[in-house]
C-alpha positions in Angstrom: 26.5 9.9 -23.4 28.2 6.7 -23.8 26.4 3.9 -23.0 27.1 1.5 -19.9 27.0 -1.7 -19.5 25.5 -3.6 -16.3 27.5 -5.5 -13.9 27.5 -9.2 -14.4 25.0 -10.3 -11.6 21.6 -10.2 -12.9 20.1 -12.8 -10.2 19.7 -10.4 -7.4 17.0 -11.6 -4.8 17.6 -8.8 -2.1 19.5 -5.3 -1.8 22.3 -5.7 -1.3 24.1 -5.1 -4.8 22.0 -2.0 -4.9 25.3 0.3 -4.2 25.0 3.9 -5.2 27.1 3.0 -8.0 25.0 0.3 -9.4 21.6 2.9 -8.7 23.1 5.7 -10.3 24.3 3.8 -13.5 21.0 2.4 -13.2 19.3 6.0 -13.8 21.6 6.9 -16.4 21.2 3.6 -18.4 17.7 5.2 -19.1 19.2 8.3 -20.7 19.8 10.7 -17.7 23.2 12.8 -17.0 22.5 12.1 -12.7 25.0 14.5 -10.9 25.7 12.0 -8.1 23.4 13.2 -5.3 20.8 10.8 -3.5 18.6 10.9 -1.0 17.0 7.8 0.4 12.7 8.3 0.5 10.6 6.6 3.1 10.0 3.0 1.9 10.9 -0.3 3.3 9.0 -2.9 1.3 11.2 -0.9 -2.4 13.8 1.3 -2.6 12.9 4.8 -3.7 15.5 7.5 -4.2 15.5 11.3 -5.1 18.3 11.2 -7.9 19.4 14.6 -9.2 19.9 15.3 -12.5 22.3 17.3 -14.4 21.0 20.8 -15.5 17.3 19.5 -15.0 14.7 18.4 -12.4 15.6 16.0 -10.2 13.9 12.4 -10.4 12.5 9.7 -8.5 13.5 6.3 -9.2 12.1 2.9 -7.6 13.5 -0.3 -7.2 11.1 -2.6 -6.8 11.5 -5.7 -4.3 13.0 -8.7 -5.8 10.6 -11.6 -6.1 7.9 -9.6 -4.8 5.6 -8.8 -8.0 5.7 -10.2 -11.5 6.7 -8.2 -14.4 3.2 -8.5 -15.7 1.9 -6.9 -12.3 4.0 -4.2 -12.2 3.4 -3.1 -15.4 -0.7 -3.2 -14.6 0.1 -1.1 -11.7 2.2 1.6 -13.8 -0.8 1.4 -16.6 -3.7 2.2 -13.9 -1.6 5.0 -12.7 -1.5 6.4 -16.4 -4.9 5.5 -17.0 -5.8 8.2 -13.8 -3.4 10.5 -14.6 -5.0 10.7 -18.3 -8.3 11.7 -16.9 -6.9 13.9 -14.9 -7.1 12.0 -11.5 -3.5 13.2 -9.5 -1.5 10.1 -9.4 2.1 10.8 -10.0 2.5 8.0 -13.1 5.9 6.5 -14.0 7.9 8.3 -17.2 7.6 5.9 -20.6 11.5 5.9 -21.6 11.6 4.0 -24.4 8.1 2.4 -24.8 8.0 1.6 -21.1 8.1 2.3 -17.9 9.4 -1.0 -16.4 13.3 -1.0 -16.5 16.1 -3.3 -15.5 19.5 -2.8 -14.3 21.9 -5.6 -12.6 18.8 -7.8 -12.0 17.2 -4.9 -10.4 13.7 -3.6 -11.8 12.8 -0.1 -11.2 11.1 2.8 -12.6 11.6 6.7 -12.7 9.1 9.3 -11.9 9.1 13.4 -11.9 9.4 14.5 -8.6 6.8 15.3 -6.8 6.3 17.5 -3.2 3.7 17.7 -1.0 3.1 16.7 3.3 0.9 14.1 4.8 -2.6 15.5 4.8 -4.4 15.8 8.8 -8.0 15.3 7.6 -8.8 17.7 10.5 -11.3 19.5 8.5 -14.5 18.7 6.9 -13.4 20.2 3.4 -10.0 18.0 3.4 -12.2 15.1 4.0 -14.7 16.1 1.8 -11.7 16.3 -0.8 -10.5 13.2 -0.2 -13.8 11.3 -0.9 -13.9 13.3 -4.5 -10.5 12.5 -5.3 -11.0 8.8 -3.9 -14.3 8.5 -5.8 -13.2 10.0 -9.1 -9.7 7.2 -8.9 -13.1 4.3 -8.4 -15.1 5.3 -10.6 -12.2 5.0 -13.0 -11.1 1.8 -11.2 -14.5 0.4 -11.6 -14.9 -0.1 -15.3 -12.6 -2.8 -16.0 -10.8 -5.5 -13.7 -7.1 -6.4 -13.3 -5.5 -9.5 -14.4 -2.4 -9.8 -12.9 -2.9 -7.6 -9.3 -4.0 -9.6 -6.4 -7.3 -9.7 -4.6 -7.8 -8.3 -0.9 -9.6 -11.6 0.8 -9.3 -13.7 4.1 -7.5 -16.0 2.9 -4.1 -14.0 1.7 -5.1 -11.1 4.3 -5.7 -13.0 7.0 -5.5 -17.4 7.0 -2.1 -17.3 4.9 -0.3 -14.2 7.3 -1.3 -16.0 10.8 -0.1 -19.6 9.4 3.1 -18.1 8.8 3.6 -16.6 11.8 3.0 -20.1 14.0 4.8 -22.3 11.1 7.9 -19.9 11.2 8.0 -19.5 14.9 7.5 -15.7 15.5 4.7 -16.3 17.8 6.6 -17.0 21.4 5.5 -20.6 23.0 3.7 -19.7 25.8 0.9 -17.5 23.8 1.1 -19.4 20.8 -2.0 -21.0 21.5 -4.1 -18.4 22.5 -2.9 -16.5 18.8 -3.6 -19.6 17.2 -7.3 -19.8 19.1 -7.7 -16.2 18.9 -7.1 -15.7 14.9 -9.7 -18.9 14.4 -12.5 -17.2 15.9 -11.9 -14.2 14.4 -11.2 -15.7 11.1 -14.4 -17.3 11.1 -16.4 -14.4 12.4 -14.6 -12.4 9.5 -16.1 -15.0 7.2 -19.6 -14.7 8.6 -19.7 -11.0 8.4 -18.1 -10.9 4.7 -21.4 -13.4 3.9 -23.7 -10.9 5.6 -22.6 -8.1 3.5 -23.4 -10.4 0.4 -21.9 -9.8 -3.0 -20.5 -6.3 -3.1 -18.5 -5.2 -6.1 -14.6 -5.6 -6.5 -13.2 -3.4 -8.1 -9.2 -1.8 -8.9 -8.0 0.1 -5.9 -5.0 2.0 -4.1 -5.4 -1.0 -1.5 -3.3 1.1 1.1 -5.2 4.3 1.0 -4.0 5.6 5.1 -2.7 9.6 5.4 1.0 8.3 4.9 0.5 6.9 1.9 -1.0 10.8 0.9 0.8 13.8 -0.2 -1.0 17.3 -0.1 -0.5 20.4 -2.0 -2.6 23.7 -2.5 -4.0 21.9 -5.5 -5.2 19.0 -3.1 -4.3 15.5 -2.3 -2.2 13.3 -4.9 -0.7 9.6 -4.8 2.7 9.9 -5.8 2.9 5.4 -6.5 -0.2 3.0 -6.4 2.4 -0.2 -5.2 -0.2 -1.9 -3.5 -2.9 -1.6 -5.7 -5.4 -4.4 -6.4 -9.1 -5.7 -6.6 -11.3 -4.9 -3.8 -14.1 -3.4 -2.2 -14.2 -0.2 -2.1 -14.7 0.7 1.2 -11.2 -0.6 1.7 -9.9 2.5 0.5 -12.2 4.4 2.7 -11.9 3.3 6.7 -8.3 3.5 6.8 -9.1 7.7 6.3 -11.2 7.1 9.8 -9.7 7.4 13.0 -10.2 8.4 16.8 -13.4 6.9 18.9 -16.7 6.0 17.0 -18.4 9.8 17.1 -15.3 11.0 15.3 -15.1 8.0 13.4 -18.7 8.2 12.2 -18.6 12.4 12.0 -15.3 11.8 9.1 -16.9 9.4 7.2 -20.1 11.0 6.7 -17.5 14.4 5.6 -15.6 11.7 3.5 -18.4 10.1 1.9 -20.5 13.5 1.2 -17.4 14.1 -1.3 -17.4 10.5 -2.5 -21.1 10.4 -3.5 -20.4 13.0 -6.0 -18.4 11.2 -8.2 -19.1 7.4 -7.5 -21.7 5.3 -6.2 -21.8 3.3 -3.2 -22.7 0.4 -1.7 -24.0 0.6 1.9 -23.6 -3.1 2.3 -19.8 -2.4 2.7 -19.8 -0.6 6.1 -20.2 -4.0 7.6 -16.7 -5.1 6.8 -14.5 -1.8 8.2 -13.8 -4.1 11.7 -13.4 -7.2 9.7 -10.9 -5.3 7.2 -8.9 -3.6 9.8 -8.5 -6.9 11.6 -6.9 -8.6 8.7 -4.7 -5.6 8.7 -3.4 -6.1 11.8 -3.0 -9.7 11.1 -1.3 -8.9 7.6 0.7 -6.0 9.0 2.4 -8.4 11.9 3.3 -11.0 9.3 4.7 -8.4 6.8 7.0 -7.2 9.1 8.3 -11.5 10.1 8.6 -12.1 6.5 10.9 -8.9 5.9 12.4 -9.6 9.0 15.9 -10.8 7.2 15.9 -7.1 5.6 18.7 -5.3 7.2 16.6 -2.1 7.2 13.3 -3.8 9.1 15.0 -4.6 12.1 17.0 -0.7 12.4 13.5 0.7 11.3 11.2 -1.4 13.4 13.7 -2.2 16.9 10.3 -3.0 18.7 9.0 -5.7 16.9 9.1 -9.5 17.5 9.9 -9.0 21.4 7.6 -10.7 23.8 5.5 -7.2 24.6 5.0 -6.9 20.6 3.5 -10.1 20.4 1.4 -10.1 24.0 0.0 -6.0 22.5 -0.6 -7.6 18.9 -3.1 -10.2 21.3 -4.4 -7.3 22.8 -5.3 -5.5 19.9 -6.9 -8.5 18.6 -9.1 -8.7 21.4 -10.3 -5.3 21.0 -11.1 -5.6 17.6 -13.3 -9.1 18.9 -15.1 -6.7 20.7 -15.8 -4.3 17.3 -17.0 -7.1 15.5 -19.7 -7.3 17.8 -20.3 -3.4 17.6 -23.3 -2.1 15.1 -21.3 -0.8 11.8 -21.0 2.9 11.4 -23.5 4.7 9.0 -24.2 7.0 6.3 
């Protein structure tokens, strides 16, 4: 095929010069015939597209945020993803097309991957959960020999202290509850701290770092990751609680399923149940301020109508609060 040549712009900082046209030349710049159909995939923070492919398999290309990650970072992330899939660990990795995986295209980076089905797992079932603590296990134990060096780490500070700051320095939080997010976050900041000191030194090690159902495809061969964009150095039960959900008896019924799969391919430290509250506090803290800084994103506003309105912000309190209360509750067990 002949080759093409990129449009001029190579300073793009949003999407907005990511026409069809520009994605499309973008796949075939990487040695693809494409045969013009797209379908947009579920993802706000890239852009991820089905792309089909003439006379072959269609393919999966991903255009990463602009600004967001460093080339060095991205490239970690694609490496720990071949590094599973090597050992046989079902992460969908990004193709090598020329001696890499990381590509560029009209100051776009982005990467292709085979196409991969599957639906979001329920975890209704003790074998399904049971299966998911092998599968998570088998990606730590992996993810445990050897650190990364250019992936962040999941702590207070860019979790929870950095996300709230910007919130009341950027004006999202509305006047009259600013203070009481402002008090509210402090306390539970600190009592975060205290609780992260009380389950001492426990080991950090490479993760998924977004590990809920969502972020899960399922197939009868089992659960797979099909991209690992938010890995990074952890602890491991962080990829762990967000698999937990309903009251505490269900709560504590899945995790002993989850972790009776886990403990047969990775060790664990028990010290880390102390931090699932503290963890999916700074989520919520995290999540609120991901959505503010996207919020100049034409799609966040169309995909999230209900955020930033004065109920959002008084419920995002309210679910603050409860979790004060589950900081004070005994942590579940094993």
């Amino acid at each position: 095929m002949d080759e093409i040549e990129p449009p001029v712009n190579t300073t793009a900082t949003d999407y907005a010069g990511l026409t069809p046209d520009v994605l499309l030349d973008a796949v075939e710049s990487c040695g693809y015939l494409s045969d013009g159909r797209l379908l947009a995939l579920n993802s706000y923070e890239n852009r991820v597209y089905q792309v089909g492919i003439e006379d072959g398999t269609p393919l999966v290309a991903k255009f990463y945020r602009p600004s967001r990650w460093s080339n060095d970072a991205i490239l970690e992330e694609h490496a720990f993803a071949c590094e599973l899939a090597e050992q046989e660990i079902p992460v969908v990795a990004p193709l090598s097309i020329r001696q890499s995986t990381l590509h560029e295209w009209a100051g776009y980076r982005f990467a292709l991957y085979p196409r991969q089905g599957g639906h979001w797992p329920e975890l209704n079932s003790q074998n399904e959960r049971e299966w998911m603590g092998r599968f998570i296990a088998r990606m730590h134990a992996l993810g445990a020999t050897r650190p990364f060096k250019h992936r962040p780490v999941l702590d207070i500070d860019s979790f929870g202290t950095q996300p709230s700051r910007y919130l009341l320095e950027n004006g999202f939080i509305p006047a009259y509850i600013e203070t009481a997010y402002a008090t509210l976050v402090a306390d539970l900041l600190d009592r975060i701290t205290g609780l992260f000191f009380t389950a001492g030194n426990c080991a950090h090690i490479r993760l998924h770092g977004d590990c809920h159902p969502g972020n899960i495809l399922w197939t009868d061969d089992g659960p797979h990751f099909v991209d690992l964009d938010d890995c990074r150095t952890g602890p491991a039960i962080q990829d762990l609680w967000m698999l937990l959900s309903g009251d505490r008896h269900e709560m504590q019924s899945q995790l002993i399923d989850i972790m009776e799969g886990y403990l047969q391919f990775h060790e664990f430290d028990n010290r880390e149940l102390l931090l699932i509250e503290p963890l999916r506090t700074l989520r919520i803290i995290h999540y609120a301020a991901w959505l503010a800084r996207r919020w100049e994103d034409p799609a966040f506003p169309f995909a999230f109508p209900w955020f930033n309105t004065d109920r959002y912000w008084e419920e995002h309190i309210l679910a603050l609060r409860e979790q004060a209360a589950q900081l004070d509750e005994q942590p579940l067990v094993i």
